[in-house]
C-alpha positions as CSV (number, residue, x, y, z in Angstrom):
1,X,40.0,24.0,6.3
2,X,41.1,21.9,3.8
3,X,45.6,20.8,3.2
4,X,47.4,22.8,1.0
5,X,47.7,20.8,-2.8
6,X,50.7,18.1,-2.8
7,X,51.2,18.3,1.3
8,X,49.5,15.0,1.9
9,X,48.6,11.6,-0.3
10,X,45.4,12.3,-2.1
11,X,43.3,10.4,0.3
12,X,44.2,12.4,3.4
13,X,42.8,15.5,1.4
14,X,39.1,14.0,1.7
15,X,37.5,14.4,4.9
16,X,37.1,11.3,6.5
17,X,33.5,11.1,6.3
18,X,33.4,11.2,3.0
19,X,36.1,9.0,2.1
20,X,33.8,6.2,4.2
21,X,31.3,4.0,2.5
22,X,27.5,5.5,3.1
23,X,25.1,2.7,3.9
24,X,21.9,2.6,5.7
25,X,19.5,-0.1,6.3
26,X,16.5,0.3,7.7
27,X,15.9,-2.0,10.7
28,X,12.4,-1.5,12.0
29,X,11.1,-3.0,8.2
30,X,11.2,-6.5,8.7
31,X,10.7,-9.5,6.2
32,X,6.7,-9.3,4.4
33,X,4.8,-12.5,4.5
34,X,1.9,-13.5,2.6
35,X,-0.9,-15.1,4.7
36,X,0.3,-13.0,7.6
37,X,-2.9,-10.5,8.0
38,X,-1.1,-8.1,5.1
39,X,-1.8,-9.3,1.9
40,X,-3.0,-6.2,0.1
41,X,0.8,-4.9,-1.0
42,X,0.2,-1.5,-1.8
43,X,-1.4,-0.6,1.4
44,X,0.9,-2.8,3.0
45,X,3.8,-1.0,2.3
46,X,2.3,2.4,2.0
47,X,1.6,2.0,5.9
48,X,5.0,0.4,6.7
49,X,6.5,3.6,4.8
50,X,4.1,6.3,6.3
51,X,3.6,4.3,9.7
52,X,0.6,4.4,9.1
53,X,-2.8,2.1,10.1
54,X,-3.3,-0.5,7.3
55,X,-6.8,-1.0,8.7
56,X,-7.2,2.8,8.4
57,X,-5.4,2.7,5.0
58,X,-7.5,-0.3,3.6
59,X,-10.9,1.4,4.4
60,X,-10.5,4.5,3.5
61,X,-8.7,3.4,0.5
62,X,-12.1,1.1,-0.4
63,X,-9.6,-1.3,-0.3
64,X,-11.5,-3.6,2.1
65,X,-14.1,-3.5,0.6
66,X,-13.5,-4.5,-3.1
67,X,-13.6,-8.1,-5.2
68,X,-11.8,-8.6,-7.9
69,X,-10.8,-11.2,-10.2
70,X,-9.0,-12.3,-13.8
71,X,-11.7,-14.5,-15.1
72,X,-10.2,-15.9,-18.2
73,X,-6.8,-16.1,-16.7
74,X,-7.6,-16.1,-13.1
75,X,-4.3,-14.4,-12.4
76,X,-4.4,-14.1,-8.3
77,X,-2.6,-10.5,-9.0
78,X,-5.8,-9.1,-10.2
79,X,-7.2,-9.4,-6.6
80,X,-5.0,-6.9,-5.5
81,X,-5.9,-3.3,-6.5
82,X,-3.9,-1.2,-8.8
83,X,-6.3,1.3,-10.1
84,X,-4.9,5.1,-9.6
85,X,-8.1,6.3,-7.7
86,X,-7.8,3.7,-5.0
87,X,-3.9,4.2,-4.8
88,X,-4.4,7.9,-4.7
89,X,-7.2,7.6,-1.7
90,X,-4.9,5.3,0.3
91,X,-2.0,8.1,-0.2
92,X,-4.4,11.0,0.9
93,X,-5.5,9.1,3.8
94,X,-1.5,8.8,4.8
95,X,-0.5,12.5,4.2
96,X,1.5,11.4,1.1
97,X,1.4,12.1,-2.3
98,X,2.8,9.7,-4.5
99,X,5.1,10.7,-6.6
100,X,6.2,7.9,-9.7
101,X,9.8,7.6,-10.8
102,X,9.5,5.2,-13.6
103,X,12.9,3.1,-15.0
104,X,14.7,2.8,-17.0
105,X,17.2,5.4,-15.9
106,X,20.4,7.2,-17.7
107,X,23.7,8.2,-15.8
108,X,22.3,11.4,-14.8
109,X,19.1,10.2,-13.8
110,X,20.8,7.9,-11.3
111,X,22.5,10.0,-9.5
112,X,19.5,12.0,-9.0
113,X,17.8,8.8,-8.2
114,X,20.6,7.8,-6.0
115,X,20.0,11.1,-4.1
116,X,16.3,11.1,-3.7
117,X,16.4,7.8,-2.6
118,X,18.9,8.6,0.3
119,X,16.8,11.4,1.3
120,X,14.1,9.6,2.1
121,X,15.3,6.8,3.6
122,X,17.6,8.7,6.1
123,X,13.9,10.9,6.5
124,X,12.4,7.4,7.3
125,X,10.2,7.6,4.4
126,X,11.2,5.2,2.0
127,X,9.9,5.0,-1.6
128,X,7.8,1.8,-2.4
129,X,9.2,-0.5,-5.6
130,X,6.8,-2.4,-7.8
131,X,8.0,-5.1,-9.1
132,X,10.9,-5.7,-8.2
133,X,13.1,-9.4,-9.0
134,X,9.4,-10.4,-8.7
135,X,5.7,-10.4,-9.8
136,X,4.5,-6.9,-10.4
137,X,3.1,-6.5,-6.4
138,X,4.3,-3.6,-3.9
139,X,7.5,-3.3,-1.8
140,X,9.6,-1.1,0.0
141,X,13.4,0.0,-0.6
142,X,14.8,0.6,2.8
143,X,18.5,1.0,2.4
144,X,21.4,1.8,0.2
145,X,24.7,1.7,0.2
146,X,26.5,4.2,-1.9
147,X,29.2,1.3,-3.2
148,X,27.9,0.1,-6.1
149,X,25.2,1.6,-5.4
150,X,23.2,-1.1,-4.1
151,X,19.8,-0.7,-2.5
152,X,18.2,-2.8,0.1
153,X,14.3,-3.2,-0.8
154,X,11.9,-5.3,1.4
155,X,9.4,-7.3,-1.1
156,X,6.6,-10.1,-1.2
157,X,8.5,-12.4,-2.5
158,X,12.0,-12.4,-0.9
159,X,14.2,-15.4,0.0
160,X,15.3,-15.6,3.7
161,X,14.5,-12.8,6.3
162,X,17.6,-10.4,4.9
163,X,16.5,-7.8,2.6
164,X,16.8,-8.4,-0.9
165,X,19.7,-6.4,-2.8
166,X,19.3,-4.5,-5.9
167,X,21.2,-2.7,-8.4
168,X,21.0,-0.6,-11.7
169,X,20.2,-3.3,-13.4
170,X,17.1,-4.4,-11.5
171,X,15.5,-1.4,-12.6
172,X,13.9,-2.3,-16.0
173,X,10.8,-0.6,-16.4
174,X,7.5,0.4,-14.3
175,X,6.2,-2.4,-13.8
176,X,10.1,-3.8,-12.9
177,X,11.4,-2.3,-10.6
178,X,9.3,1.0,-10.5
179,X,9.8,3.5,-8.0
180,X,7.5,5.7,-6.2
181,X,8.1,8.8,-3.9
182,X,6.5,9.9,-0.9
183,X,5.9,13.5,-0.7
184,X,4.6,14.8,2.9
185,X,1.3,16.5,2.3
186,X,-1.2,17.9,4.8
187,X,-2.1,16.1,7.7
188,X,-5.5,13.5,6.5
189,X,-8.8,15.0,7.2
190,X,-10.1,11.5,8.5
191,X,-13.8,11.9,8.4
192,X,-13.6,13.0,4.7
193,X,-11.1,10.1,4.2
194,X,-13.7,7.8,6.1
195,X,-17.0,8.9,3.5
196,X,-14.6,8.7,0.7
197,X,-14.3,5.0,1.6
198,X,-17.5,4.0,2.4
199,X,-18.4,6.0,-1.4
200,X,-15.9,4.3,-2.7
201,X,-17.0,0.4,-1.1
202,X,-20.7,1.8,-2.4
203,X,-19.6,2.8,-5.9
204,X,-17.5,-0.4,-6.3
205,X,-20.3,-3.1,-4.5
206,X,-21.9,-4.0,-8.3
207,X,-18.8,-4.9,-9.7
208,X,-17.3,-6.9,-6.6
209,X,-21.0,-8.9,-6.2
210,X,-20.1,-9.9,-10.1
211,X,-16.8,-10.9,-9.5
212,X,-17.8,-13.3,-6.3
213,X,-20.5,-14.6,-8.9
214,X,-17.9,-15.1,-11.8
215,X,-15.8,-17.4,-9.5
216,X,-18.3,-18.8,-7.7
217,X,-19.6,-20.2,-11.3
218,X,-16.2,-21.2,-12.7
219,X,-15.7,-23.3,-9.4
220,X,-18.9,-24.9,-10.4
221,X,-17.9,-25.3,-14.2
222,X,-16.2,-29.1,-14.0
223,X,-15.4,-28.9,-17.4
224,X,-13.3,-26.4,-17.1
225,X,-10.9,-28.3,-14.1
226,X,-10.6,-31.7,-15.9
227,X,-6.8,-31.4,-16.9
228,X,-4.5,-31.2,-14.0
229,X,-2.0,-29.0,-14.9
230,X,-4.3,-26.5,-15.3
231,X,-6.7,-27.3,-12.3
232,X,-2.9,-27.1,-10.0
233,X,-2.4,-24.0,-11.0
234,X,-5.4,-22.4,-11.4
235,X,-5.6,-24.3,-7.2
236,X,-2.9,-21.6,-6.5
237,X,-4.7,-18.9,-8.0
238,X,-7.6,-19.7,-6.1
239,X,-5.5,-20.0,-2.6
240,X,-3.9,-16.4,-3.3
241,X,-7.3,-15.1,-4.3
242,X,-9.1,-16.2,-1.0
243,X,-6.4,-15.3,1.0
244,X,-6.8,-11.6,0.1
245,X,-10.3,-11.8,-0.1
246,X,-10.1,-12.9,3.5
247,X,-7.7,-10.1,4.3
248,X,-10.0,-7.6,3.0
249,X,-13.0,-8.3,5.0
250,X,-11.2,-8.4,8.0
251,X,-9.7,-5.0,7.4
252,X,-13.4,-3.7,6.3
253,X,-14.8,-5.3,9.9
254,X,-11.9,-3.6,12.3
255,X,-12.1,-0.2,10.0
256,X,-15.7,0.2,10.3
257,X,-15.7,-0.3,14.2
258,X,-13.1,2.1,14.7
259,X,-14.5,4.3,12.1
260,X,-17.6,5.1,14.8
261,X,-15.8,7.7,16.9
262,X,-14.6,9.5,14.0
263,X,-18.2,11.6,13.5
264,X,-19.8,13.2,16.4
265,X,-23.4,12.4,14.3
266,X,-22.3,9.0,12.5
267,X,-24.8,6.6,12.7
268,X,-23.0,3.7,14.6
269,X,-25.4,1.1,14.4
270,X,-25.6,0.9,11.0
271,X,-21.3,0.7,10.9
272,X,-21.2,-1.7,13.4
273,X,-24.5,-4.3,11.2
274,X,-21.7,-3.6,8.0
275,X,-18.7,-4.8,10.0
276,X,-20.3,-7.7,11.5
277,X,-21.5,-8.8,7.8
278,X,-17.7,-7.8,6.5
279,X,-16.5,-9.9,9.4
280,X,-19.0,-12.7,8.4
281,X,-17.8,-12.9,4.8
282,X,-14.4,-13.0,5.8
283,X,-15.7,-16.3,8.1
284,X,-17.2,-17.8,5.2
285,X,-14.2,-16.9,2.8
286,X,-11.7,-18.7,5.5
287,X,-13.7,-21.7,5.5
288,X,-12.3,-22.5,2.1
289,X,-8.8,-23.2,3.3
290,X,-6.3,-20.2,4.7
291,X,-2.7,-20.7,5.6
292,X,0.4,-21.7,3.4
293,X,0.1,-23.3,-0.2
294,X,1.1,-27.0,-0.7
295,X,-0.2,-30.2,-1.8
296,X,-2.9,-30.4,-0.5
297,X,-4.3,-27.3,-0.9
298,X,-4.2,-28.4,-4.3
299,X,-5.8,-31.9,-4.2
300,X,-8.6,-30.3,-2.1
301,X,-9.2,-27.9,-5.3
302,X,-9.4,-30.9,-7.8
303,X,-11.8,-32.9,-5.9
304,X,-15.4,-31.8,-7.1
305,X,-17.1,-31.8,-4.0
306,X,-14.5,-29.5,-2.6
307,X,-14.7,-26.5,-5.4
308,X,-18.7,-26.5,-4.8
309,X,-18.5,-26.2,-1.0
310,X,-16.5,-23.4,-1.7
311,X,-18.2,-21.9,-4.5
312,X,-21.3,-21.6,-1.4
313,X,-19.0,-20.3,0.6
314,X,-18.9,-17.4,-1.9
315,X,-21.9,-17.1,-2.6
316,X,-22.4,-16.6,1.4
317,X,-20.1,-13.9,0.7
318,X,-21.9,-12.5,-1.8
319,X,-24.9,-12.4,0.4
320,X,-23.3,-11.0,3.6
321,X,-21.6,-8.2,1.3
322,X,-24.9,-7.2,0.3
323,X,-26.1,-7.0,3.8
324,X,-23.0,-5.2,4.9
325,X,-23.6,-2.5,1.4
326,X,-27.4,-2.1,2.4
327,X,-25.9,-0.8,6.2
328,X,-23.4,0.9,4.1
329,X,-25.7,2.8,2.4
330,X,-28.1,3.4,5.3
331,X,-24.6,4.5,7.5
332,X,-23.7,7.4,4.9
333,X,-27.3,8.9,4.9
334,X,-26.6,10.0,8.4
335,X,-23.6,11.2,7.6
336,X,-23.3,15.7,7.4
């Protein structure tokens, strides 16, 4: 029971857990690197937040399996998908549904926020943030404190290896600082999940063959490369590109050879002929240069001889990509 008005100082009135500062950080999210194995952000942080398997998430997402590229501007964040049908595959495949809250937000709106928020981050499953203090890529929030409030949000493109604070103010718009909710759905039917992928790698394989052929021709076009302001960073913009490219064949090789014991009747041979080709075009991707940007990352990309070694290592990519579709395509015949 609560004191009787005017007995004690104000203070004493207040239970004592309430009168303390409410803060939570969760530890078990650590700092995201680029180059790491990870560089797809949504389903990066969708698996961090779901615990789920970002192979699993990747493929089943068509994820893995996709190209695509800017090719006026060759902004590297047009290699990472964003499309609502692939975001709304990778939730289903991790029991979620995503549920946007857009900024900006009134008074009443943050509290509600606030509250949300807290929810799911004491029910370890913290909302992802797009955009946030950053370029428009995918991150998790994964604490508040209620003085302030500030939030704690783990993102692509933090400073140091503490998570990055955040307050009202940092939440402009959707694409700064927008939030999305997790909503617990039904368990994933994974063998539906794994032919929505492999439909979604076959439905996709036209436009990804014409992006590898756009930038394998504008690494060829020297014209285009002769000032060097532009050629440095349009060599950064080639560096991210590869880097997820690589990253996405990987995850299409290690998804399709787990994927095998998800059917009693699947026709493994053919999955195992589209990962090995997936996990060949990922070889030939790396070939151009993996690891952290610096100088000479750049140089490499200004030097002529360099771009067109490259541009046939894409156009190997192109070719084992096609190899790994036609298995693809034979795979999901067989599959009931």
């Amino acid at each position: 029971m609560g004191h009787a008005s005017g007995l004690h100082h104000p203070q004493a009135r207040v239970p004592r857990d309430r009168r303390l500062t409410k803060r939570r950080i969760l530890k078990d999210v650590g700092p995201l690197r680029f180059g790491e194995g990870h560089d797809t952000t949504f389903p990066y942080a969708l698996a961090l937040a779901t615990g789920s398997d970002y192979d699993w998430l990747m493929g089943s997402s068509g994820a893995a399996f996709t190209t695509t590229i800017d090719e006026s501007g060759w902004d590297p964040l047009a290699a990472t998908p964003r499309d609502a049908e692939t975001l709304a595959r990778a939730a289903r495949a991790a029991g979620v549904r995503l549920d946007p809250e857009p900024p900006p937000y009134d008074d009443e709106m943050r509290a509600l926020i606030l509250d949300r928020a807290k929810e799911a981050i004491d029910g370890r499953l913290p909302p992802l943030v797009f955009g946030l203090g950053g370029p428009p890529e995918y991150g998790l929030i994964v604490g508040y404190d209620e003085d302030g409030p500030t939030f704690f949000a783990r993102t692509f493109f933090d400073k140091g290896d503490d998570p990055r604070r955040a307050g009202w103010s940092e939440f402009e718009s959707e694409d700064r600082g927008g939030l999305i909710f997790l909503d617990k759905t039904a368990p994933p039917d994974r063998p539906v999940a794994l032919r929505e992928g492999i439909d979604a790698a076959l439905t996709t394989g036209d436009a990804s063959d014409r992006a590898l052929a756009s930038w394998s021709a504008a690494l060829r076009d020297d014209a285009r490369w002769t000032d060097a302001k532009h050629a440095g960073s349009a060599a950064f913009a080639d560096h991210a590109m590869r880097s997820v490219l690589v990253d996405k064949r990987r995850a299409a090789a290690r998804f399709l050879r787990a994927a095998r014991g998800l059917l009693p009747n699947a026709p493994g041979a053919d999955l195992l002929r589209a990962a090995e080709s997936y996990g060949y075009s990922a070889d030939a991707a790396a070939k151009g240069g993996a690891g952290a940007f610096d100088g000479g990352v750049a140089m490499r990309f200004i030097d002529v001889g360099h771009r067109r070694a490259w541009a046939k290592n894409l156009d190997a990519v192109r070719d084992n990509d096609r190899e790994a579709r036609e298995a693809l395509t034979s795979a999901r015949k067989g599959m009931k």
